[in-house]
Backbone bond lengths (Angstrom), bond angles and torsions (degrees), N, CA, C in turn:
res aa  C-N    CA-C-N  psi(-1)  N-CA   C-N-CA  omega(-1)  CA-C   N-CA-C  phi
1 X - - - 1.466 - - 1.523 110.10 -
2 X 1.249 120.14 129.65 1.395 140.08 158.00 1.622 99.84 -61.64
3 X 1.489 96.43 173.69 1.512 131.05 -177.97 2.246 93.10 -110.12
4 X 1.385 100.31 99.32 1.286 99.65 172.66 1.525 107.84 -121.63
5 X 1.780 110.95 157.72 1.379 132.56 -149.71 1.014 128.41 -116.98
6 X 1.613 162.29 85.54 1.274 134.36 -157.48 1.749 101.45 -103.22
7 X 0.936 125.83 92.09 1.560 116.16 -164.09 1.399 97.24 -111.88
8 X 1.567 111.05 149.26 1.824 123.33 171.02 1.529 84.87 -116.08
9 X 1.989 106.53 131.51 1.027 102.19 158.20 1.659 118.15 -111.33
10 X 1.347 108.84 179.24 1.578 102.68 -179.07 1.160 115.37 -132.58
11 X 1.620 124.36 114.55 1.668 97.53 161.19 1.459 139.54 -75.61
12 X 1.662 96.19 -179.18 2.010 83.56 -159.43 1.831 87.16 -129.60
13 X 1.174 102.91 136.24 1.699 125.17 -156.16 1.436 73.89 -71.23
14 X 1.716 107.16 161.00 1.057 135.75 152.70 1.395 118.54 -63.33
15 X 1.628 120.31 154.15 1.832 104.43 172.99 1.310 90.39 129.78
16 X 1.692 90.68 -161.88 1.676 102.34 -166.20 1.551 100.19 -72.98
17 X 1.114 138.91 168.02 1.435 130.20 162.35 1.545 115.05 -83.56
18 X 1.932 104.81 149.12 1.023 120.90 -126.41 1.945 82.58 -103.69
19 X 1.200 124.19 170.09 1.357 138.26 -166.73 1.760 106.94 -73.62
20 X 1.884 91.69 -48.72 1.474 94.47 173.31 1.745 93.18 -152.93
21 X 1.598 100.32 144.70 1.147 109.04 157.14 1.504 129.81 -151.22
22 X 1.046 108.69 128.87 1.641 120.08 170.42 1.492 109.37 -55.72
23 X 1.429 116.17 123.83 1.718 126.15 177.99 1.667 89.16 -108.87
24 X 1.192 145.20 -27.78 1.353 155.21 -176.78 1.093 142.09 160.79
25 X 1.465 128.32 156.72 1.581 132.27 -152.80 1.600 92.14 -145.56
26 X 1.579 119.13 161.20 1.036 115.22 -163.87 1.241 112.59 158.26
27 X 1.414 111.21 163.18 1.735 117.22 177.23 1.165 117.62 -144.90
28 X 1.629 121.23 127.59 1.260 138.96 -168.85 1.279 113.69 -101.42
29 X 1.552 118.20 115.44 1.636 109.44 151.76 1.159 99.60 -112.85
30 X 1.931 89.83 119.15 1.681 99.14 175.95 1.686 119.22 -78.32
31 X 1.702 99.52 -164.62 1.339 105.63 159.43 1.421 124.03 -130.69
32 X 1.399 164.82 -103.72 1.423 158.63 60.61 1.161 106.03 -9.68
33 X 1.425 143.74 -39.94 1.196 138.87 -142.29 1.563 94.73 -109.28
34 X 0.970 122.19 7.74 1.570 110.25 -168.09 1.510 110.88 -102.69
35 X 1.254 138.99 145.01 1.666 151.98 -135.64 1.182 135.42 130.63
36 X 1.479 99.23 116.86 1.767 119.64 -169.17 1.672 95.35 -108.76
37 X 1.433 115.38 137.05 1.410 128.29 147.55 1.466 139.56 -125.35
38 X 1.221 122.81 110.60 1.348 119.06 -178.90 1.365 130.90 -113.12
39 X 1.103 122.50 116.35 1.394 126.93 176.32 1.875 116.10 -83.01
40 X 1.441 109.01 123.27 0.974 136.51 -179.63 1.726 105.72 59.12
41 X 1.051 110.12 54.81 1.287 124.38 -174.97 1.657 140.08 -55.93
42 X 1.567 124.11 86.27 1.198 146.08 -156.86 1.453 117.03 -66.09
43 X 1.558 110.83 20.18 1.186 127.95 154.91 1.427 124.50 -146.89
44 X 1.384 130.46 178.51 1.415 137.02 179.67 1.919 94.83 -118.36
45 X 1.700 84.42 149.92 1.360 95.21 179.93 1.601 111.01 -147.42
46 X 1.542 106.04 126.54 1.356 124.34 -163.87 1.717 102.92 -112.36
47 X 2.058 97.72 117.57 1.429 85.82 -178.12 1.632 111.57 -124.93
48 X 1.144 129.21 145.55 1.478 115.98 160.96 1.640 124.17 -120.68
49 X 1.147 101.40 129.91 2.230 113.29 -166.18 1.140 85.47 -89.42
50 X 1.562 102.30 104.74 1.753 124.20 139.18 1.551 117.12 -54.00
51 X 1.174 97.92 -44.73 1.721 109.61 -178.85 1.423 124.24 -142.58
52 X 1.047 109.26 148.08 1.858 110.37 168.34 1.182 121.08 76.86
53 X 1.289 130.22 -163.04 1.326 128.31 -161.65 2.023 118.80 -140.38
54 X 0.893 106.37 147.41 1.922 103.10 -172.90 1.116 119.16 -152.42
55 X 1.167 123.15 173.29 1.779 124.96 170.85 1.855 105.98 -124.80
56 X 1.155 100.44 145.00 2.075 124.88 -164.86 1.614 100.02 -123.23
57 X 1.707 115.52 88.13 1.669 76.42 178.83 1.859 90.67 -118.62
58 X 1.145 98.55 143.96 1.286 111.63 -170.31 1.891 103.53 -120.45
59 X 1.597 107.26 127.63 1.232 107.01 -166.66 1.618 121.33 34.87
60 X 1.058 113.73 48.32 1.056 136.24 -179.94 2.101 117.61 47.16
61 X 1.251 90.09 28.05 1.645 102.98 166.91 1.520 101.99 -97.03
62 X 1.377 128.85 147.11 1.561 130.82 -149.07 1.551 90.38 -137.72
63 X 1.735 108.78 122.16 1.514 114.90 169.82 1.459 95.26 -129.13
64 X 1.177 93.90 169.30 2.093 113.12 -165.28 1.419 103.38 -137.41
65 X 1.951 105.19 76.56 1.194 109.88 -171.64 2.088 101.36 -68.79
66 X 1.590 105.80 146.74 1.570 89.23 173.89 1.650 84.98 -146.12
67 X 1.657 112.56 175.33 1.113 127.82 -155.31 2.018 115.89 -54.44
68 X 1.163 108.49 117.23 1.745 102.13 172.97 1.806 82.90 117.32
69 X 1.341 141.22 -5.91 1.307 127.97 178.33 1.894 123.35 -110.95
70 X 1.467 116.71 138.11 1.016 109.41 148.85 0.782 154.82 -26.54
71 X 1.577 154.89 116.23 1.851 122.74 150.55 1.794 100.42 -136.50
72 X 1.304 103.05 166.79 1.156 137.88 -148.37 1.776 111.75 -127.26
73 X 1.385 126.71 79.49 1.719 119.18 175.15 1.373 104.31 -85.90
74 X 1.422 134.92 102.70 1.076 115.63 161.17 1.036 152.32 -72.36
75 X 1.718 139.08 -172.08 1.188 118.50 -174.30 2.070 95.95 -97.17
76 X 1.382 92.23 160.60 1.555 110.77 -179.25 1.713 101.93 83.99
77 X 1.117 139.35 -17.82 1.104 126.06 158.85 1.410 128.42 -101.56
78 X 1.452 106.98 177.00 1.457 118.34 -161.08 1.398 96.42 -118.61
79 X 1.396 99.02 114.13 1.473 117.21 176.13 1.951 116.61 -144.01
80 X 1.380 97.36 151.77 1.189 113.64 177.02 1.895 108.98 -124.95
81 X 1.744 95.91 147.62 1.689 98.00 158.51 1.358 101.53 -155.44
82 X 1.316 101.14 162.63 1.152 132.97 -164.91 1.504 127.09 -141.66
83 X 1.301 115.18 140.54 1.912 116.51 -165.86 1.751 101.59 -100.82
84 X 1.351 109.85 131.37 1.319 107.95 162.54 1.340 127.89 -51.95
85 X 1.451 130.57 141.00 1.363 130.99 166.90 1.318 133.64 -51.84
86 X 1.324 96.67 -48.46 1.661 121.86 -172.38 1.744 107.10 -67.24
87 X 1.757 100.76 -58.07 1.512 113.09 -165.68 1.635 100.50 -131.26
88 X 1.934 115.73 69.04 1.523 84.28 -178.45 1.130 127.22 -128.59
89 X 1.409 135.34 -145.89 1.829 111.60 -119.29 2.017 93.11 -95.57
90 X 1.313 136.53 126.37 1.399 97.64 127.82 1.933 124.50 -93.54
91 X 1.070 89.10 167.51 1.696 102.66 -150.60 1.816 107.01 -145.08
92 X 1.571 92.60 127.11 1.860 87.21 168.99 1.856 110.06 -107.63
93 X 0.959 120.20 156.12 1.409 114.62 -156.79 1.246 101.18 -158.97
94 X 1.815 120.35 151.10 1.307 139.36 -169.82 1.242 109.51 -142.83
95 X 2.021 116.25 116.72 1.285 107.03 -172.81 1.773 92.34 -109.16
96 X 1.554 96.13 137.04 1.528 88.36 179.84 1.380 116.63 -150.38
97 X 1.683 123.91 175.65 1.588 99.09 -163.59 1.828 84.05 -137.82
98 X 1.104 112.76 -178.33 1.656 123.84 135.54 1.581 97.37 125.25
99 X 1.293 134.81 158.70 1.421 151.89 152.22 1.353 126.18 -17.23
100 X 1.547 99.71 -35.78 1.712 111.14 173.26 0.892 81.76 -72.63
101 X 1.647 149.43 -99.68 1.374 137.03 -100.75 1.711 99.64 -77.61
102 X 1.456 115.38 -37.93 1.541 114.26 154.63 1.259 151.22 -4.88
103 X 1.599 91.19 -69.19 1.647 124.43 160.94 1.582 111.49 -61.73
104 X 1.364 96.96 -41.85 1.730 84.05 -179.09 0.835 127.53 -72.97
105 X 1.161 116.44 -25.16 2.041 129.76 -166.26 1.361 88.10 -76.02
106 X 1.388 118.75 -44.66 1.724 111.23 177.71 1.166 121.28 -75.09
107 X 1.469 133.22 -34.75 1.432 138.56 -173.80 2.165 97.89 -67.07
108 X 1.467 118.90 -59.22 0.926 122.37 -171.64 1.943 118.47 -71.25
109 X 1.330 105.91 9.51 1.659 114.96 -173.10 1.751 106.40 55.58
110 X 1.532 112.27 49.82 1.419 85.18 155.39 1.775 116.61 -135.18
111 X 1.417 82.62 55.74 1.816 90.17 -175.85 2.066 83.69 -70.12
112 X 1.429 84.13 159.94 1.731 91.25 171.76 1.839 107.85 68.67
113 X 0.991 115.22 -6.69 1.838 114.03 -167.71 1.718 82.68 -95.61
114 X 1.314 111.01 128.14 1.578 114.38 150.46 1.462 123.82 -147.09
115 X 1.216 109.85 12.41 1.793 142.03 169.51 1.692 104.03 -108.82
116 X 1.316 117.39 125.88 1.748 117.35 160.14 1.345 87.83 -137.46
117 X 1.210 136.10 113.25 1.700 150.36 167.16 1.678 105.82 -63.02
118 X 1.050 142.76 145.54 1.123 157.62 146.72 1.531 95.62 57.04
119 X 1.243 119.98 97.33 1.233 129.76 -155.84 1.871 115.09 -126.04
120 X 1.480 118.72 95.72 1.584 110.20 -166.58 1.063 99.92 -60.93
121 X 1.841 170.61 34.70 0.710 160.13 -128.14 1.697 109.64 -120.07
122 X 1.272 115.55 -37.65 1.566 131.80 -172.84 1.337 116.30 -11.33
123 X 1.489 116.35 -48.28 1.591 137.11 -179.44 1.456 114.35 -78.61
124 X 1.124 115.46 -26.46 1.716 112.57 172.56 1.831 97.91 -76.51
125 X 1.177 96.96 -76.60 1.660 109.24 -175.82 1.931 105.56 -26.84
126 X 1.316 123.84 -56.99 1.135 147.09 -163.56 1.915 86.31 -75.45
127 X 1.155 130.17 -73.75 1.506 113.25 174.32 1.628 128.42 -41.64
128 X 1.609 104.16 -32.11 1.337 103.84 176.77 1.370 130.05 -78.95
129 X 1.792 113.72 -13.66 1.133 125.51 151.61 1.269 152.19 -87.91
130 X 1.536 93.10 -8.96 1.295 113.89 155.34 1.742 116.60 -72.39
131 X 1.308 117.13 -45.75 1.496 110.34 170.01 1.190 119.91 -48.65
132 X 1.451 119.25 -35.61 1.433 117.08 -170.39 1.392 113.50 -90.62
133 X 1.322 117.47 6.74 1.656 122.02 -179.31 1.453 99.30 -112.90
134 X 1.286 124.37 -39.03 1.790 120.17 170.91 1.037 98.50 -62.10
135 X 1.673 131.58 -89.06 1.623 131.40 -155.11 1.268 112.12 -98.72
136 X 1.305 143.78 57.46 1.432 133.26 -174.74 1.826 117.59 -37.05
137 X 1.194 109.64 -32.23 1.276 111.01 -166.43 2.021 112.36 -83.71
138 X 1.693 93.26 -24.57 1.677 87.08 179.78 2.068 82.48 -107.08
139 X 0.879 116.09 65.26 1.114 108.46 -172.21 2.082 103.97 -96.07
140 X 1.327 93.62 -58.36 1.715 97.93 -166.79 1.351 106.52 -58.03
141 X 1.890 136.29 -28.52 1.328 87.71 169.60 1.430 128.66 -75.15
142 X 1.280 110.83 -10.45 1.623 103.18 -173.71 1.418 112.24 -90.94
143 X 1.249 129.17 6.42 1.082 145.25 -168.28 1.733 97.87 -94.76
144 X 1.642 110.08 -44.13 1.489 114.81 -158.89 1.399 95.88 -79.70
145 X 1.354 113.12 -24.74 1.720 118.44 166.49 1.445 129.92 -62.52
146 X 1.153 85.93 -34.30 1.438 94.05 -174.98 2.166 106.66 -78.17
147 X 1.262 79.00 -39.05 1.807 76.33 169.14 1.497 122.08 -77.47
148 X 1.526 106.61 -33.70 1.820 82.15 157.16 1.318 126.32 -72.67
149 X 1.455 125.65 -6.86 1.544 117.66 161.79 1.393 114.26 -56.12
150 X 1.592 110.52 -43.93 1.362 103.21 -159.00 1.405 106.85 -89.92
151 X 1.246 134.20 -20.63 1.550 138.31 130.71 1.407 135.22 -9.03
152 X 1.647 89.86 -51.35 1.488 104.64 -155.96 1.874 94.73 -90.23
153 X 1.220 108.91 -35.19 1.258 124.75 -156.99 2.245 97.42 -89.90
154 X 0.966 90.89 -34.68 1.548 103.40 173.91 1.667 92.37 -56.11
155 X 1.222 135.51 -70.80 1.564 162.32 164.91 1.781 73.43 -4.70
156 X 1.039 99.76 -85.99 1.235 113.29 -150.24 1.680 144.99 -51.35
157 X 1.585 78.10 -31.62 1.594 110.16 160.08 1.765 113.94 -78.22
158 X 0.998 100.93 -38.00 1.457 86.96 160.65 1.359 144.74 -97.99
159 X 1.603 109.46 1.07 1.203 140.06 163.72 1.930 91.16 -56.03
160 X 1.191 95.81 -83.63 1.583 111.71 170.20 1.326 125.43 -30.55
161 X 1.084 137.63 -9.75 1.582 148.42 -166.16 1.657 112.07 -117.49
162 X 1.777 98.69 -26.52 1.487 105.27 -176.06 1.451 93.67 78.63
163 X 0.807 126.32 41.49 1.809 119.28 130.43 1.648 127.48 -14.70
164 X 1.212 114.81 86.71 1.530 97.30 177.29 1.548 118.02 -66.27
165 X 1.237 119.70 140.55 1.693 119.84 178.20 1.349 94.38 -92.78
166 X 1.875 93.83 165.88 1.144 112.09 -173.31 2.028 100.02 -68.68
167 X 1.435 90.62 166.40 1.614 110.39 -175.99 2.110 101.51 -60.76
168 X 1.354 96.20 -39.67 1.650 108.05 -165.61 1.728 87.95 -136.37
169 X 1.248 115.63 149.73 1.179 133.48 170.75 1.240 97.82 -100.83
170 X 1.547 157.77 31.02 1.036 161.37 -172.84 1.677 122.66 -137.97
171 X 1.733 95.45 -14.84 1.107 115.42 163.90 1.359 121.76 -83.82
172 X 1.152 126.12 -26.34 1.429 121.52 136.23 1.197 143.43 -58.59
173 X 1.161 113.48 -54.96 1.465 111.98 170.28 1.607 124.27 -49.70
174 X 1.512 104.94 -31.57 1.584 111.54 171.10 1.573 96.47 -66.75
175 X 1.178 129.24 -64.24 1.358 122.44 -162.53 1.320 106.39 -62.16
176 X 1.085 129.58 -36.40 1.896 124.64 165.31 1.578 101.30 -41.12
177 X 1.443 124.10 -71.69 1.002 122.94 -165.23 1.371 130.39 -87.66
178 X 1.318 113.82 26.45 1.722 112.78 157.43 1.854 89.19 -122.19
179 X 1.498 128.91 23.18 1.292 123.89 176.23 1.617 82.06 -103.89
180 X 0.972 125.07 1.63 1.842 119.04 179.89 1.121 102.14 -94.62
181 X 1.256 123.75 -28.30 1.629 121.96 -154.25 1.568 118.01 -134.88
182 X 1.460 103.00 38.11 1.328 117.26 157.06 1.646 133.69 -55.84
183 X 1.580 86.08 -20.88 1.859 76.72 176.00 1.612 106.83 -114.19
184 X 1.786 116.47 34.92 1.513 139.21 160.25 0.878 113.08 -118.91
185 X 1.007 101.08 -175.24 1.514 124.17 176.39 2.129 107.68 -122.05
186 X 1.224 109.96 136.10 1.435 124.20 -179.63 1.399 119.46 -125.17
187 X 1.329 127.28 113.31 1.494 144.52 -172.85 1.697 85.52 -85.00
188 X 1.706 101.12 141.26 1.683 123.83 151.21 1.549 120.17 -25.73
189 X 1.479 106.28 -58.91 0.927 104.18 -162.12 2.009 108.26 -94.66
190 X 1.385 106.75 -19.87 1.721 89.27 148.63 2.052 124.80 -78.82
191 X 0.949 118.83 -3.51 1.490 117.82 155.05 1.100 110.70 -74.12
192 X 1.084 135.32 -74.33 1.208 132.13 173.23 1.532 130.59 -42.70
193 X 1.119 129.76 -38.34 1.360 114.80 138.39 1.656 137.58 -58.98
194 X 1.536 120.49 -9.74 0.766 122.76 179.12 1.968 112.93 -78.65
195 X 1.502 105.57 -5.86 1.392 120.27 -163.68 1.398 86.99 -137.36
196 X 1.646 144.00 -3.90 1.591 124.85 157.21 1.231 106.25 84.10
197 X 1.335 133.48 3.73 1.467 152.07 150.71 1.223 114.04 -70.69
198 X 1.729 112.54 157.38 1.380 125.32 179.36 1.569 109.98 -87.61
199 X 1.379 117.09 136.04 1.759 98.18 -168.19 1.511 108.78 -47.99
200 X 1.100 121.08 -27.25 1.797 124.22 -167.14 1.788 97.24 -60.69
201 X 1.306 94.56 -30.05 1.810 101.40 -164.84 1.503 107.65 -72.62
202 X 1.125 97.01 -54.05 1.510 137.64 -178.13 1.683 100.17 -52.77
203 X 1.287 124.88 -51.20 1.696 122.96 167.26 1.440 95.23 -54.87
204 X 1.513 106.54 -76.71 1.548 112.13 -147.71 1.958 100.21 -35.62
205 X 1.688 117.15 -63.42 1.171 127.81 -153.11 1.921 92.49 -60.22
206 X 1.124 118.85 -36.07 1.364 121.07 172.14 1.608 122.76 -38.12
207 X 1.439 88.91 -81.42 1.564 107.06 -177.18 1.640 103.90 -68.67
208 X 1.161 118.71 -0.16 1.816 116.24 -176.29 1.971 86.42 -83.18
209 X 0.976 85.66 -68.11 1.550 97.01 -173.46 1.866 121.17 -29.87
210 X 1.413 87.97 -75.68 1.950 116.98 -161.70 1.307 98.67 -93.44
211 X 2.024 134.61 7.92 1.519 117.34 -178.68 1.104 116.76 45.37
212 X 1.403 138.36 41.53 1.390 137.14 174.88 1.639 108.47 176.58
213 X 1.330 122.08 134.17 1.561 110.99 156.05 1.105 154.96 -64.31
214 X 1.177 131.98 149.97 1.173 125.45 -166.63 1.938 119.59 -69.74
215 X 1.163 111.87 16.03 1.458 117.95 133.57 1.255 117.15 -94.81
216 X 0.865 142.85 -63.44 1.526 148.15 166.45 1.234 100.03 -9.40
217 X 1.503 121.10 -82.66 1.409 133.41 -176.15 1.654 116.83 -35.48
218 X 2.017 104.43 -61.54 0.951 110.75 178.00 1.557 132.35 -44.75
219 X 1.492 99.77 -35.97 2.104 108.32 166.06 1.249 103.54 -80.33
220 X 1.453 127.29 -24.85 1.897 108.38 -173.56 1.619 87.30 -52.97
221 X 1.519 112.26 -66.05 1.936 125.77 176.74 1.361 101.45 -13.94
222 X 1.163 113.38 -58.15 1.565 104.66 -156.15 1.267 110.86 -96.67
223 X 1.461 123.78 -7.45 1.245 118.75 163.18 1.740 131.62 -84.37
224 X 1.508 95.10 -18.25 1.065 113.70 178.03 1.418 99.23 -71.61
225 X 1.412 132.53 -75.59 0.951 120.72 174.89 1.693 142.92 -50.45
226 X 1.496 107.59 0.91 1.694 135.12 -171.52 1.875 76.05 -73.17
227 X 1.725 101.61 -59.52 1.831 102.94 -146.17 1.861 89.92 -82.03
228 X 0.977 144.51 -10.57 1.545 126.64 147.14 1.144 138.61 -50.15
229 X 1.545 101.34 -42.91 1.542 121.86 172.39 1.676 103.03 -65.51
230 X 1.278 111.67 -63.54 1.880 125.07 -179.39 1.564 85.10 -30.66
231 X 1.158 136.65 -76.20 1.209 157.82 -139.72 1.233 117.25 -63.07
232 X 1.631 115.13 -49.48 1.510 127.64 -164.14 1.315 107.13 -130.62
233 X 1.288 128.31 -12.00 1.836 107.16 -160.58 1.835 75.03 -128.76
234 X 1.660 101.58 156.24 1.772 121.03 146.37 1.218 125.98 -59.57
235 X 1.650 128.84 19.18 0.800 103.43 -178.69 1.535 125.10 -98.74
236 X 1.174 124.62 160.51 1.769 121.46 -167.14 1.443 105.78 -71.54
237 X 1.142 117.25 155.54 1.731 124.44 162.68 1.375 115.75 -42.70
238 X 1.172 131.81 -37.41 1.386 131.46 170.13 1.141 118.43 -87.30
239 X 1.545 137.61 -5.92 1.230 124.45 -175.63 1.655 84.10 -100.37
240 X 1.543 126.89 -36.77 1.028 126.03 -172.62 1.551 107.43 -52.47
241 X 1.313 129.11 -43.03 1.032 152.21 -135.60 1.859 100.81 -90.22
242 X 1.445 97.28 -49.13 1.211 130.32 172.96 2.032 116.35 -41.14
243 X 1.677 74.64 -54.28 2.169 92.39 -160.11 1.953 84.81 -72.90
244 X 1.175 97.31 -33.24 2.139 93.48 -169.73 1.483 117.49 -66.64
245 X 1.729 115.46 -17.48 1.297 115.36 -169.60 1.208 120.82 106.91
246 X 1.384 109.72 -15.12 1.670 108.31 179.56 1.923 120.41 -58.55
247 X 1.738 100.56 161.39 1.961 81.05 -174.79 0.892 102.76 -88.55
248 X 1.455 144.77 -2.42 1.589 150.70 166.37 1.678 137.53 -168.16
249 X 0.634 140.57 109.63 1.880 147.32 -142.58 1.750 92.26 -53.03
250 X 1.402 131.51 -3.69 1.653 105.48 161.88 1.451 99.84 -93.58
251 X 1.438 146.36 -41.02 1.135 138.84 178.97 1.460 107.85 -36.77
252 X 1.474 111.87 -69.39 1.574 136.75 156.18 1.696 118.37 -26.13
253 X 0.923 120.60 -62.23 1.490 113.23 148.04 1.598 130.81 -39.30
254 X 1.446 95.90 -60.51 1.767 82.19 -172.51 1.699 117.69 -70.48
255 X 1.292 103.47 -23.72 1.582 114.72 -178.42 1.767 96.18 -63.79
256 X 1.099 123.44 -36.01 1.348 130.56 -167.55 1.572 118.05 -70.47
257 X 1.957 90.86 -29.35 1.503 82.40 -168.72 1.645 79.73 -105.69
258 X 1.019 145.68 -18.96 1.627 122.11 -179.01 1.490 108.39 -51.38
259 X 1.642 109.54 -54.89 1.204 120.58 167.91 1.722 130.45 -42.23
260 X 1.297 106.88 -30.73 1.598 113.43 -166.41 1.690 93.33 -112.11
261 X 1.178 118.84 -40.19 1.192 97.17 -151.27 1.795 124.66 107.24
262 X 0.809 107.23 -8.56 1.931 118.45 -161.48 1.601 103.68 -167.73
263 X 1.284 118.00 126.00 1.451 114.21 -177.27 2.166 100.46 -73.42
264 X 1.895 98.38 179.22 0.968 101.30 -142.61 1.869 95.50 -71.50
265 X 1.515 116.73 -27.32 1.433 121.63 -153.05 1.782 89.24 -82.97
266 X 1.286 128.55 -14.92 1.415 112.59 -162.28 1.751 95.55 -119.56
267 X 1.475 125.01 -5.31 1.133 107.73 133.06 1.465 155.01 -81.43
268 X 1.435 113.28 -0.73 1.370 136.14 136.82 1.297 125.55 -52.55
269 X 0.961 125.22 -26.43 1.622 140.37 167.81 1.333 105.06 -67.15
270 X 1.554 114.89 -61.23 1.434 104.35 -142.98 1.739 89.93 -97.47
271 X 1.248 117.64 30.50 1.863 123.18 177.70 1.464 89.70 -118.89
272 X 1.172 150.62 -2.79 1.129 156.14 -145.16 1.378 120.73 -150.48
273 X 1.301 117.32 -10.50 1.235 136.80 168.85 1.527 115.00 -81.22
């Protein structure tokens, strides 16, 4: 058995950009062989497992979505998934972009959520793909509805479960926003204004949170994404080196291999081997 697809795609009008838009909806029965990866990823992606079992790792935190659960790839990060061999996933799924869906993930508290375990959801997901296979063309508003259900209703289930919240709600929002700016560089004291804190505040609530600073963090970001690139794209050590912020691909190298263990050209090798 192959990895087969039933996907509706949509185009997206020319112009100012739109609040929300659907790029595609669809349902996967995978195989072993089936796996998408995106680095710094210019959309959000909403999935629900009808069947089987997979791995979600998002900024390199690792969930094991399996049948009856949610998950969540968002946009600005670099994430990969993948279908088990043995038992794996089919899945209905919504790739989508725009400012609304933004607002919601923030209005409803689920910045940072990309795991929902045992998830009643089947009937929303399953209505929203049905709209987009009858009317494609009046499709996005009922589509943008249908994702604040599953938003709203995500909210809710974990409202219901006792969800612990974060210590600071500011500790997220910082970590959202140096997950934007992986291929820069970010000074203390522009984070910290970006959250209305004093940089001193702005460390402490950081490193209270994530065990590490927000430099620290910011190179795990960029290293993580160094060994995706090594991995998947043509691009050279210096252009790589280039898109991450570094001041030149030997600096970028040696930081790479203190960090890894193996410089950057001979861990491309051994991902490729």
């Amino acid at each position: 058995m192959s990895t087969r697809e039933d996907i509706t795609s949509f185009l997206k009008e020319s112009g100012a950009p739109l609040p929300f838009h659907v790029q595609m909806a669809g349902i996967s029965y995978c195989d072993g062989s089936y796996r998408i990866s995106r680095c710094k990823s210019p959309i959000f992606v909403f999935e629900y497992v009808m069947e089987g079992r997979g791995t979600l790792v998002v900024n390199s935190v690792e969930y094991h979505p399996v049948k009856g659960d949610v998950y969540i790839a968002p946009k600005d990060s670099t994430h990969h998934y993948f279908s088990d061999a043995k038992d794996p996933w089919t899945k209905i799924w919504f790739n989508v972009e725009g400012e609304l869906v933004e607002q919601l993930i923030r209005a409803y508290g689920l910045l940072g959520v990309h795991h929902v375990p045992a998830c009643p959801l089947y009937p929303v997901f399953e209505e929203g793909l049905r709209c987009a296979r009858e009317n494609p063309v009046s499709a996005h508003e009922k589509i943008a509805l249908i994702i604040h259900r599953i938003i709203q209703e995500l909210s809710a289930v974990l409202k219901s479960r006792g969800r612990p919240e974060l210590r600071s709600p500011f500790a997220l929002e910082m970590k959202q926003f140096l997950d934007t700016k992986v291929s820069g560089n970010v000074s203390i004291k522009n984070l910290a204004a970006h959250v209305h804190r004093s940089p001193s505040q702005a460390m402490r609530i950081f490193k209270s949170e994530w065990g590490l600073s927000p430099v620290q963090y910011l190179l795990e970001r960029k290293f993580e994404m160094a060994r995706a690139l090594l991995s998947e794209s043509a691009l050279t050590v210096k252009e790589i080196s280039a898109s991450l912020g570094f001041k030149d691909e030997y600096y970028f190298a040696a930081l790479f291999k203190r960090k890894n263990g193996i410089a950057p050209g001979r861990y491309r090798q051994a991902r490729r081997s």
